[in-house]
Backbone as JSON, one array per atom type, in Angstrom:
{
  "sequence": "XXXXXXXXXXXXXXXXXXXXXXXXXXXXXXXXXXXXXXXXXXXXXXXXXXXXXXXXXXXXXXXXXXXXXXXXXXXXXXXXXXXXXXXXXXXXXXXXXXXXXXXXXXXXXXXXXXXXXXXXXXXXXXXXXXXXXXXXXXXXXXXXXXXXXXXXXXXXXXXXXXXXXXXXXXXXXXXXXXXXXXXXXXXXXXXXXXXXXXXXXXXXXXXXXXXXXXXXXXXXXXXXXX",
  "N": [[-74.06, -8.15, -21.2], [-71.44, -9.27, -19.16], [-70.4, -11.6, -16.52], [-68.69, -10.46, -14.7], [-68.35, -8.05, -15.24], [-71.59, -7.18, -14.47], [-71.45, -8.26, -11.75], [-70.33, -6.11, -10.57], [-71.74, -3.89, -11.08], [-74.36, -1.24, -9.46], [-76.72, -2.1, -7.19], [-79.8, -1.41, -6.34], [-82.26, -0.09, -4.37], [-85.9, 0.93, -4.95], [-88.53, 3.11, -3.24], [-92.32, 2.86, -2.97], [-92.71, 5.58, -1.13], [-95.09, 7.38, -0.48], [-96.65, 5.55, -0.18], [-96.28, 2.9, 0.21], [-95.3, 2.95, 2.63], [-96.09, 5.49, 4.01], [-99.29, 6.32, 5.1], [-101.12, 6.72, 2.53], [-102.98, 5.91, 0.79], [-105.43, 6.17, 2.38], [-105.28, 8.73, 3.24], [-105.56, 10.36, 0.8], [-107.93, 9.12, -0.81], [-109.88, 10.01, 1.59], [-109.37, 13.33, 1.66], [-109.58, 13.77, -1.12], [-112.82, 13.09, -1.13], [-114.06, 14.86, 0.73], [-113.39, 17.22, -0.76], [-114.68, 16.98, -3.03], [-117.43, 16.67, -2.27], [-117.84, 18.94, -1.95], [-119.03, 20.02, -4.31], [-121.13, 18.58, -4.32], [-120.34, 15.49, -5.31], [-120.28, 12.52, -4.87], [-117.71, 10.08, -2.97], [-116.36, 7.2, -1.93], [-115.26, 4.23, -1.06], [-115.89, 1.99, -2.32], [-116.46, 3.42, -4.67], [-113.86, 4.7, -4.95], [-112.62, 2.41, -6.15], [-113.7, 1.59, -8.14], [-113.5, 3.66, -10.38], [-111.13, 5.38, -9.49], [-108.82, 4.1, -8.28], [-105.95, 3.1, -9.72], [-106.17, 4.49, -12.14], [-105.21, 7.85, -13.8], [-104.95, 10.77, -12.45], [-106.53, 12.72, -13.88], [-108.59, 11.14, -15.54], [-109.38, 9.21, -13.81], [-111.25, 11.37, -12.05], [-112.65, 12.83, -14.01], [-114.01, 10.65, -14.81], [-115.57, 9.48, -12.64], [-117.13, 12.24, -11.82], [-118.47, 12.84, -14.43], [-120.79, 10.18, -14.11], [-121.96, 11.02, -12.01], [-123.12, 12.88, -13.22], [-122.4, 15.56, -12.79], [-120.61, 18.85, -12.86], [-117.61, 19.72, -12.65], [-114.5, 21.61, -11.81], [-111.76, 20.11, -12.68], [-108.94, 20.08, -12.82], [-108.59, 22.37, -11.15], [-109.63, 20.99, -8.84], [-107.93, 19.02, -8.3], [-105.24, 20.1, -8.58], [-105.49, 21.85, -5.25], [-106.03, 19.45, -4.35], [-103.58, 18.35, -4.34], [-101.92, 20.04, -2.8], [-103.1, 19.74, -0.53], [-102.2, 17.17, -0.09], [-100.13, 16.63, 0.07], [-98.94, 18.24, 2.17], [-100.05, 16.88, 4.51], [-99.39, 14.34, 4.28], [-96.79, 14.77, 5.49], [-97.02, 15.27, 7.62], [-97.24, 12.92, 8.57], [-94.82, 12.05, 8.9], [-93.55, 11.81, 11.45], [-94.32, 9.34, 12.32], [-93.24, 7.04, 10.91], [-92.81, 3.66, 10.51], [-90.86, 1.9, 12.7], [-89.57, -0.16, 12.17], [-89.33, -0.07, 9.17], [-87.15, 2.02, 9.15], [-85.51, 0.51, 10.45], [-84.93, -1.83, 7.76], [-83.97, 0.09, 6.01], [-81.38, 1.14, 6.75], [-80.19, -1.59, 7.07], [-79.91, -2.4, 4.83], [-78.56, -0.03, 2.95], [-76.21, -0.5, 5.13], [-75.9, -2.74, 3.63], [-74.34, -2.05, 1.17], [-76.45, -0.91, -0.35], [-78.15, 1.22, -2.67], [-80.64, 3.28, -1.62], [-83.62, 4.56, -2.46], [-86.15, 7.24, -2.14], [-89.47, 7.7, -3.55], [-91.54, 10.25, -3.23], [-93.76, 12.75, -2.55], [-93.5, 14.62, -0.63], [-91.31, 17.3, 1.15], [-88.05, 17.0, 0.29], [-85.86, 16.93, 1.81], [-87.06, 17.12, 4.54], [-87.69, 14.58, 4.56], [-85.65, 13.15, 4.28], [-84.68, 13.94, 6.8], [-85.98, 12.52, 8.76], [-84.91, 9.76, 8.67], [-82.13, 10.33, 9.51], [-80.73, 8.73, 11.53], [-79.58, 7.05, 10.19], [-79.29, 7.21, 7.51], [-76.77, 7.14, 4.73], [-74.9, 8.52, 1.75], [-75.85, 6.79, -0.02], [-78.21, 6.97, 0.69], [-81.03, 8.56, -1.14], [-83.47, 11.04, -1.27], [-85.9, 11.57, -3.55], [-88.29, 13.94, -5.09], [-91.4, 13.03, -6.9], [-94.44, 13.57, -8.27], [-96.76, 11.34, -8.89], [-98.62, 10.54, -11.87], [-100.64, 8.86, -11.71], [-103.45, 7.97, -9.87], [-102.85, 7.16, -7.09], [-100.46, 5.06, -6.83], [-97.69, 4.17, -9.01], [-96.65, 4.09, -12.05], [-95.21, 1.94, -14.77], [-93.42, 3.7, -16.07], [-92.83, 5.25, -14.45], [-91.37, 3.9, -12.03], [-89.23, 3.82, -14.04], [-88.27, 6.04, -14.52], [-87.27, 6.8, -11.87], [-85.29, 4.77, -12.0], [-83.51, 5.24, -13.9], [-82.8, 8.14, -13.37], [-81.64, 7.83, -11.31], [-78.87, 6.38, -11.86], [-79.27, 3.62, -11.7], [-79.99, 0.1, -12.74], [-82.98, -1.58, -14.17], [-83.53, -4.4, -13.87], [-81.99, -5.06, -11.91], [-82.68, -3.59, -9.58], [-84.98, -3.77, -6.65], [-88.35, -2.71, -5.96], [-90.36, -1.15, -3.85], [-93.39, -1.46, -3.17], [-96.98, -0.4, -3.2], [-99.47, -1.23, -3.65], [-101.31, -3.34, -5.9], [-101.61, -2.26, -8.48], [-99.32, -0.41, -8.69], [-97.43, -2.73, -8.2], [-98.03, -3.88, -10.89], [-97.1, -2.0, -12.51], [-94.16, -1.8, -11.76], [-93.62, -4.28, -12.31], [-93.68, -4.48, -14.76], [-91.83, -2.76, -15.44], [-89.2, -3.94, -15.19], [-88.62, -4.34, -12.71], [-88.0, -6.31, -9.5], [-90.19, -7.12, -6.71], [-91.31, -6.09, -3.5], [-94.11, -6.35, -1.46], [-96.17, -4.04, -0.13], [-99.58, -3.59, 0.69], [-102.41, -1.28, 1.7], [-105.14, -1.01, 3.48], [-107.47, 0.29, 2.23], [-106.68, -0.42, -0.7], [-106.35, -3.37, -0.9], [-107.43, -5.27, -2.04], [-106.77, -5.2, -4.87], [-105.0, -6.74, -7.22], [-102.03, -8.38, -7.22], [-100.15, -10.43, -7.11], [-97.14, -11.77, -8.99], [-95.48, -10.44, -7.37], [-92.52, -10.71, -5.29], [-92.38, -10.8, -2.8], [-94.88, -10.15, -0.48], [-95.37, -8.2, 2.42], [-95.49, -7.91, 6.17], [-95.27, -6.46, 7.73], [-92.79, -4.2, 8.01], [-88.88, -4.77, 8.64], [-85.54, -5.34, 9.8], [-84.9, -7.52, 8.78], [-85.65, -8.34, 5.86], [-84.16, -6.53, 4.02], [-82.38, -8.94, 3.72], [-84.16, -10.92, 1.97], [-84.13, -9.17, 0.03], [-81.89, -9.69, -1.42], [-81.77, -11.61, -2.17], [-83.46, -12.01, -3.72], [-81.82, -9.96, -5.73], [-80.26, -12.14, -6.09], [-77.85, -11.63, -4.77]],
  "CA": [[-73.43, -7.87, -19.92], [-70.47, -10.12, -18.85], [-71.05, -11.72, -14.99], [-68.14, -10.03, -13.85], [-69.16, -6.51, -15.14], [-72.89, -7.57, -13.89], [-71.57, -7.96, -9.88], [-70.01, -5.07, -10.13], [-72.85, -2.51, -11.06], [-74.95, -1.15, -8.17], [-77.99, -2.63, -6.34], [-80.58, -0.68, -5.43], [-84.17, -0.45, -4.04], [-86.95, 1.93, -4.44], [-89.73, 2.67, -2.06], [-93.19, 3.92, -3.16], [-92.88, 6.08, 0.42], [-96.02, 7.77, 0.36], [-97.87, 4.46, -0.18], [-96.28, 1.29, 0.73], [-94.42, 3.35, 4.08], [-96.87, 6.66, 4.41], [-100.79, 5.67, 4.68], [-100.95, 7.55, 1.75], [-103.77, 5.84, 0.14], [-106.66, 6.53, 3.25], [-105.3, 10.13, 3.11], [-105.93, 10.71, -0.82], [-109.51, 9.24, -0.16], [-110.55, 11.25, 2.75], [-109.3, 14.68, 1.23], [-111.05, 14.2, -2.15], [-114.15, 12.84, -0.95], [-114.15, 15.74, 1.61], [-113.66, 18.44, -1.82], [-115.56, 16.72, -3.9], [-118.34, 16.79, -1.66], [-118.84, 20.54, -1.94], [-119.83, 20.21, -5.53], [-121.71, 17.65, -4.88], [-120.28, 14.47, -6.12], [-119.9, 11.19, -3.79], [-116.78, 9.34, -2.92], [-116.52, 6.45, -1.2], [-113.83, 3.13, -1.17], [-116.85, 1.19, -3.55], [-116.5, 4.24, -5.77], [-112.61, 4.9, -5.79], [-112.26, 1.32, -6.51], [-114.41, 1.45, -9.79], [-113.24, 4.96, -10.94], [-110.0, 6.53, -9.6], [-107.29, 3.57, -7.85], [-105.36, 2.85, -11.06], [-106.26, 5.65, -13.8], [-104.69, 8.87, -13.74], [-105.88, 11.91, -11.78], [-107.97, 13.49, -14.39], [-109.47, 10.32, -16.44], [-110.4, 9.03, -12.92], [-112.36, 12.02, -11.55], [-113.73, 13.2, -15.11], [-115.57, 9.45, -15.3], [-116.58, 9.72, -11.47], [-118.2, 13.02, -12.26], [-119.42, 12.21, -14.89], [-121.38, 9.59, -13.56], [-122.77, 11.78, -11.41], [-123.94, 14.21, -13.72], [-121.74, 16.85, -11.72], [-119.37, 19.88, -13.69], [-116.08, 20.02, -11.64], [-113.23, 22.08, -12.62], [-111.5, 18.84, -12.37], [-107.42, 20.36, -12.76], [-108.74, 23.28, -9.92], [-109.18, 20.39, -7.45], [-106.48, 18.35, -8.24], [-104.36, 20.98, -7.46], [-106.04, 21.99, -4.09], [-105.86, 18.55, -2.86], [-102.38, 17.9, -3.93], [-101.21, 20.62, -2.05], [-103.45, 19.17, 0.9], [-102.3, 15.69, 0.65], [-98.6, 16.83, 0.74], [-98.61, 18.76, 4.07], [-100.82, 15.71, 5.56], [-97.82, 13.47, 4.0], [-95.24, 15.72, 6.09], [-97.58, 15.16, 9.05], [-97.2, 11.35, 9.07], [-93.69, 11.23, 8.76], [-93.25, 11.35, 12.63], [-94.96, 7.9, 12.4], [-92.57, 6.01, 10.11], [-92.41, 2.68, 11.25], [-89.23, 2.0, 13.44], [-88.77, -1.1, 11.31], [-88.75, 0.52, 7.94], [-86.13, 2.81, 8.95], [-84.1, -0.89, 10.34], [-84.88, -1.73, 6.75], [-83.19, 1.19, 5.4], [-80.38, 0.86, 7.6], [-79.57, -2.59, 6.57], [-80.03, -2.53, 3.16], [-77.52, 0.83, 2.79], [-75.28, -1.38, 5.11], [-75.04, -3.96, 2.44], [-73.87, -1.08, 0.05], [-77.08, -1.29, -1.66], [-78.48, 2.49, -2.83], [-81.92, 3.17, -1.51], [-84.21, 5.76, -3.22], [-87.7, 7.01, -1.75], [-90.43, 8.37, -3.87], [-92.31, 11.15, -2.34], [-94.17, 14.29, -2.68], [-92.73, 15.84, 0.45], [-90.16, 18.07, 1.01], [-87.7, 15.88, 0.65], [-84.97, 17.48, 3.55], [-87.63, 16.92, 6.09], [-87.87, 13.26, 4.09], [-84.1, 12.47, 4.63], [-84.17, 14.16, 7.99], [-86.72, 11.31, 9.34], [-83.84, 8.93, 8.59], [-80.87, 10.92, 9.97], [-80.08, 7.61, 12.15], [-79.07, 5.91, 9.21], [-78.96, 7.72, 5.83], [-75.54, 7.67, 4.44], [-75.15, 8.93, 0.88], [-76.25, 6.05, -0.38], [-80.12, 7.12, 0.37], [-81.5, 9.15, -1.73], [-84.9, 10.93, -1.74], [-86.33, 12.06, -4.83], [-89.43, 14.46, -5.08], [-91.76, 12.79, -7.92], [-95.73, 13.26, -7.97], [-97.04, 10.58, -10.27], [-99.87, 11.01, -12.68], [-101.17, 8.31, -11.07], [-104.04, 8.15, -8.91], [-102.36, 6.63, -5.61], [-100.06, 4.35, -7.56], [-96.53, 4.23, -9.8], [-96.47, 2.84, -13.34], [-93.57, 1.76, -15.5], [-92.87, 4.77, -16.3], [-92.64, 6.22, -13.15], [-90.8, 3.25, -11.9], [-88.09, 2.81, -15.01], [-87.91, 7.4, -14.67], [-86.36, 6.45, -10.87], [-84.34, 4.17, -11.81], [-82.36, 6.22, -15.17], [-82.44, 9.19, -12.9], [-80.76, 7.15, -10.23], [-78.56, 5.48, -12.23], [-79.97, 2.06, -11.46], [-80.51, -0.73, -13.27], [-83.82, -1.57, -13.53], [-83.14, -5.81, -13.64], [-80.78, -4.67, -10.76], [-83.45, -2.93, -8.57], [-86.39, -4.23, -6.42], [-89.25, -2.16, -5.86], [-91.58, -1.96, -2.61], [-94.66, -0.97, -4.07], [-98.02, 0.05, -2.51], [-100.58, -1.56, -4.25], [-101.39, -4.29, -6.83], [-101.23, -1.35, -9.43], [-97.75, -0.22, -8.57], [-97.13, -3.88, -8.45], [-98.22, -4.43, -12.1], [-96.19, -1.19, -13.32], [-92.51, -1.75, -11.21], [-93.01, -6.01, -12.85], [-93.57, -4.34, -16.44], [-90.41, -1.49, -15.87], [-87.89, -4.99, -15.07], [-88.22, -4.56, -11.42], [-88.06, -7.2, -8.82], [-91.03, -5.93, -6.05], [-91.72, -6.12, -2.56], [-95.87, -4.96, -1.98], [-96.7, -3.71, 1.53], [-100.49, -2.23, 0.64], [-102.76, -0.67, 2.63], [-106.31, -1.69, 3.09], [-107.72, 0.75, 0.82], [-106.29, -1.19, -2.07], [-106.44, -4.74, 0.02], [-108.51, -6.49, -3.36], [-105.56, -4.97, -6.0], [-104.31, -7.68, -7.56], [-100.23, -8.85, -6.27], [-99.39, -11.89, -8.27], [-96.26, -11.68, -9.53], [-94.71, -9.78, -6.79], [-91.28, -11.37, -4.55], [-92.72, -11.12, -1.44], [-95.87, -9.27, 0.69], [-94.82, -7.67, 3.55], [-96.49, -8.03, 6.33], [-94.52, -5.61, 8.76], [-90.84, -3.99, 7.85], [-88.07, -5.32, 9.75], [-84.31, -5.39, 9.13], [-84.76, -9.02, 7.6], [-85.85, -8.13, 4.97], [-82.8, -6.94, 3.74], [-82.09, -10.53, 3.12], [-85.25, -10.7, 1.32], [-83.75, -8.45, -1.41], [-80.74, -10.18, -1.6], [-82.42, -12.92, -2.45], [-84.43, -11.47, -5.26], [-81.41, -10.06, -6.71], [-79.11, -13.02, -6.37], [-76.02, -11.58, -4.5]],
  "C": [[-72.74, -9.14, -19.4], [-71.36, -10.33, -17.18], [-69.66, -10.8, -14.36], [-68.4, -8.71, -13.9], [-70.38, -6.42, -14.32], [-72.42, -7.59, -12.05], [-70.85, -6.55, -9.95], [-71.07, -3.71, -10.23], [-73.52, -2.41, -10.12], [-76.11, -1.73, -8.52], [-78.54, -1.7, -6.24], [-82.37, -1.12, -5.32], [-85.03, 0.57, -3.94], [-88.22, 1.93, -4.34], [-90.91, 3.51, -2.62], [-93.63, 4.5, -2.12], [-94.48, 6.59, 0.73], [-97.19, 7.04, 0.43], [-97.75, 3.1, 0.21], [-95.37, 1.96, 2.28], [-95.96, 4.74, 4.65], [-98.81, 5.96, 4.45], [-101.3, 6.72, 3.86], [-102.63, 7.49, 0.36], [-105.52, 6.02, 0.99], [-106.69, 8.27, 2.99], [-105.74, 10.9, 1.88], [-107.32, 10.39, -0.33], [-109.9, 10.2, 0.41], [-110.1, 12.9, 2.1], [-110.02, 14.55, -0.28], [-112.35, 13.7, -1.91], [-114.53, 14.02, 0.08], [-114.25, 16.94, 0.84], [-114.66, 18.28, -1.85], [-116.61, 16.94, -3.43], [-118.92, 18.33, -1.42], [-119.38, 20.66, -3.44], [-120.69, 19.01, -5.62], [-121.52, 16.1, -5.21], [-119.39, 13.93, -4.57], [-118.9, 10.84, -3.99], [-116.51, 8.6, -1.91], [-115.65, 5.09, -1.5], [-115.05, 2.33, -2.22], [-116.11, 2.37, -4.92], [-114.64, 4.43, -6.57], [-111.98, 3.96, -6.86], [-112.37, 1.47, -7.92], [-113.84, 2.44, -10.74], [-111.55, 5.65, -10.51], [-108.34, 5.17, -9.25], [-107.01, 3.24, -9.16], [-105.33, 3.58, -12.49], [-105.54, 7.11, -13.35], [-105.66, 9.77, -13.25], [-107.6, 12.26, -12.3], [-108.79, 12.29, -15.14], [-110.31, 9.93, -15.22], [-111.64, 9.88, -12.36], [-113.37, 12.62, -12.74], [-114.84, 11.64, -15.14], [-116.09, 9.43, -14.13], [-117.3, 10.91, -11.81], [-119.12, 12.93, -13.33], [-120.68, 11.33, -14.84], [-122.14, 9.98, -12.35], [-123.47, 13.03, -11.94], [-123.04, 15.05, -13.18], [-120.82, 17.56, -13.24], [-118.71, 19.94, -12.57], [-115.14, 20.38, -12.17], [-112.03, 21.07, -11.83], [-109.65, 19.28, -12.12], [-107.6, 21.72, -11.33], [-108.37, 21.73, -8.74], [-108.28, 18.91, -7.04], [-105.19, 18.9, -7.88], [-104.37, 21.13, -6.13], [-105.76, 20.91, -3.03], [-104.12, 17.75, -2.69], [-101.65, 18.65, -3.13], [-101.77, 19.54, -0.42], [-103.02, 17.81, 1.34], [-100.62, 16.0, 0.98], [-97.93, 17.03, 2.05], [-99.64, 17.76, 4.75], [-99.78, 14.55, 5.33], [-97.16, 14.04, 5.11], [-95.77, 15.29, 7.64], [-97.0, 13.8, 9.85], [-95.92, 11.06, 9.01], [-93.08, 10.61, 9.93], [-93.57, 9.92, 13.08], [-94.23, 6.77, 11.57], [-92.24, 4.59, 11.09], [-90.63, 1.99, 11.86], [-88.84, 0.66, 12.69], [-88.33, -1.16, 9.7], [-87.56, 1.12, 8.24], [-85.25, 1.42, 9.33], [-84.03, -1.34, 9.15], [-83.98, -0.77, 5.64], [-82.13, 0.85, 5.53], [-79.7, -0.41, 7.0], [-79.43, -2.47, 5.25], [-78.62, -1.29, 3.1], [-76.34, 0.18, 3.66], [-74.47, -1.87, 4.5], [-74.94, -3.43, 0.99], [-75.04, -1.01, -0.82], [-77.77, 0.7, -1.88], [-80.2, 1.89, -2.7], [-83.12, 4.71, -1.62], [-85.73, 5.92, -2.85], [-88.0, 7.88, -2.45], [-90.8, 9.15, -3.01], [-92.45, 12.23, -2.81], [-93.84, 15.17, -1.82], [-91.92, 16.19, 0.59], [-89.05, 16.57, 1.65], [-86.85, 16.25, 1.31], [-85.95, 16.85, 4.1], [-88.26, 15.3, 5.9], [-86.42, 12.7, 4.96], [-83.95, 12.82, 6.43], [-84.59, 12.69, 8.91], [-85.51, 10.29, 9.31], [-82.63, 8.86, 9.03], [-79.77, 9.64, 10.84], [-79.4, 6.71, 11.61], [-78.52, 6.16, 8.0], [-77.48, 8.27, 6.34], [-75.89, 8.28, 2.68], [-75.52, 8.49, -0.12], [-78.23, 6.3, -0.55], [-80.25, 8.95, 0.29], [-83.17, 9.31, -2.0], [-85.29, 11.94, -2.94], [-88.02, 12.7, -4.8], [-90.24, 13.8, -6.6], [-92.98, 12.62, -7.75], [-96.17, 12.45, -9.32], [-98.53, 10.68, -10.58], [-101.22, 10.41, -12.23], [-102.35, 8.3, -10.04], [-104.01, 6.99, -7.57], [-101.8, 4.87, -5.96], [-99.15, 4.64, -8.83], [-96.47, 3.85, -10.99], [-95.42, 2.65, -13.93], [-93.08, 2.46, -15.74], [-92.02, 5.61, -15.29], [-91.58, 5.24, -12.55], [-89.16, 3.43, -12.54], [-88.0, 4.68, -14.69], [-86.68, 7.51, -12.89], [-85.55, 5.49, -10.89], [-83.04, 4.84, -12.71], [-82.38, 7.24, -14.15], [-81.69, 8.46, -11.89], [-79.38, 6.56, -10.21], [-78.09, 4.27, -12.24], [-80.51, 1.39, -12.58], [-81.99, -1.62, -13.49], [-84.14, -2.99, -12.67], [-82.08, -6.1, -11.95], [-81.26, -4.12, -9.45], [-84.69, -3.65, -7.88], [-87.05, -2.54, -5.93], [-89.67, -2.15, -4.98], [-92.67, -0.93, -3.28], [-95.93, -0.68, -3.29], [-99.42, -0.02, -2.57], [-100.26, -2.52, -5.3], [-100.98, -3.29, -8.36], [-99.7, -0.82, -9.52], [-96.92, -1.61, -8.73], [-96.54, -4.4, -10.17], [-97.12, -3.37, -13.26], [-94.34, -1.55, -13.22], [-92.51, -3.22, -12.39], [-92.63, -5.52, -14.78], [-92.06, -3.4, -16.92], [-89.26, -2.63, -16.08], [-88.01, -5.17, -13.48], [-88.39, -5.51, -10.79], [-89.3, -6.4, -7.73], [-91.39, -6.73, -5.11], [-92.88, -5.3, -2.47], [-95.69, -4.95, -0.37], [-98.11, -2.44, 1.33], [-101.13, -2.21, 1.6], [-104.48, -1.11, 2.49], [-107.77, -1.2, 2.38], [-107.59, -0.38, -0.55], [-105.81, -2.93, -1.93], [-106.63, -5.33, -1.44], [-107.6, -6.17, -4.28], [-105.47, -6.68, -5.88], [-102.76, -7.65, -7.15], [-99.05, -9.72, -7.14], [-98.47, -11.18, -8.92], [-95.09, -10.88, -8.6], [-93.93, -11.07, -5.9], [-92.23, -11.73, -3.1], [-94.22, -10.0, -0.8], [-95.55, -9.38, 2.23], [-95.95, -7.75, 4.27], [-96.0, -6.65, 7.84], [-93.12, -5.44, 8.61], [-90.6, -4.53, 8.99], [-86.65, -5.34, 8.8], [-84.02, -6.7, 8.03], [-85.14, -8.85, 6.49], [-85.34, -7.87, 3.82], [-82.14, -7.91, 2.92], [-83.0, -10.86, 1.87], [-84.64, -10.12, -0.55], [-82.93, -8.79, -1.8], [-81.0, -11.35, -2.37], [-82.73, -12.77, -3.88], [-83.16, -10.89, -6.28], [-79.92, -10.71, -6.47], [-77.72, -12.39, -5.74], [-76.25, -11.93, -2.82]]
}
């Protein structure tokens, strides 16, 4: 890639919304420890830690049950609670922080394309934004396999569907795990987690947020050199 081809390809940035913007990782907790708890089997922030933040749906809750001795028709209430964490997503959108959306705002400003993850309908995603989204932001419905957390895959699948670069894109991520997947896809990554996943590991990420704001913006500019 020449440098003059290279400034000309797009920028962009995408947001793991329902975890580094939505409190997305208290809400997952509290609704499966609230199932789970009718068959029996404990869940608790010691427990998710050990067993579910970072493994996929079903490896995480088959080795927590397990470990409890318990039978759980483990794909029944993975369903059940993804429906439940969706419409509790949709709930919190009225709560988006008024400096993420100045975040938005600037960034699509400075022509850059900005793409949010999310499991919720994404109309009543884009509507939340209406003050700002030009056609530049784009939300994308994508539930990842993940248990409350993105991996390279999931990362480098929004950026080819986007068509974004991935060397070309930063990330805001939502955990040390989303962290470790966006650095392995190419991405550049802003973390803003939640205190659920406080002890994740970070290292290697641009910056930790400590509250959106339009500066930030700059921030990304930074990271990818223009």
């Amino acid at each position: 890639m020449s440098i003059s081809t290279g400034a000309l390809l797009p920028r962009g940035v995408i947001v793991e919304f329902d975890f580094a913007v939505l409190p997305g990782h208290r809400l997952m907790l509290d609704l499966y420890a609230a199932r789970l708890a009718k068959d029996g089997v404990e869940l608790d922030a010691a427990r998710a830690a050990r067993y579910l933040w970072g493994k996929s749906f079903s490896s995480g809750l088959n080795a927590l049950c397990n470990r409890q001795q318990k039978t759980v028709d483990v794909p029944g209430v993975i369903a059940e609670c993804n429906e439940a964490f969706s419409a509790a997503l949709k709930e919190e959108l009225a709560k988006v922080p008024a400096g993420f959306t100045a975040f938005v705002g600037a960034l699509l400003a400075k022509g850059m394309k900005v793409v949010l993850l999310t499991r919720v309908d994404t109309e009543a995603v884009r509507a939340a934004f209406a003050s700002v989204a030009t056609e530049s932001l784009v939300v994308m419905h994508d539930a990842s396999s993940g248990f409350g957390f993105f991996g390279w895959d999931g990362w480098r699948r929004a950026s080819r569907k986007n068509d974004l670069y991935e060397r070309l894109s930063v990330a805001v991520a939502g955990s040390g795990c989303s962290v470790k997947g966006a650095l392995t896809a190419g991405l550049g990554v802003l973390v803003k987690d939640s205190p659920e996943v406080a002890y994740q590991d970070v290292s290697g990420s641009d910056v930790r947020v400590v509250e959106y704001a339009a500066s930030l913006a700059d921030e990304v500019r930074r990271i990818l050199r223009v």
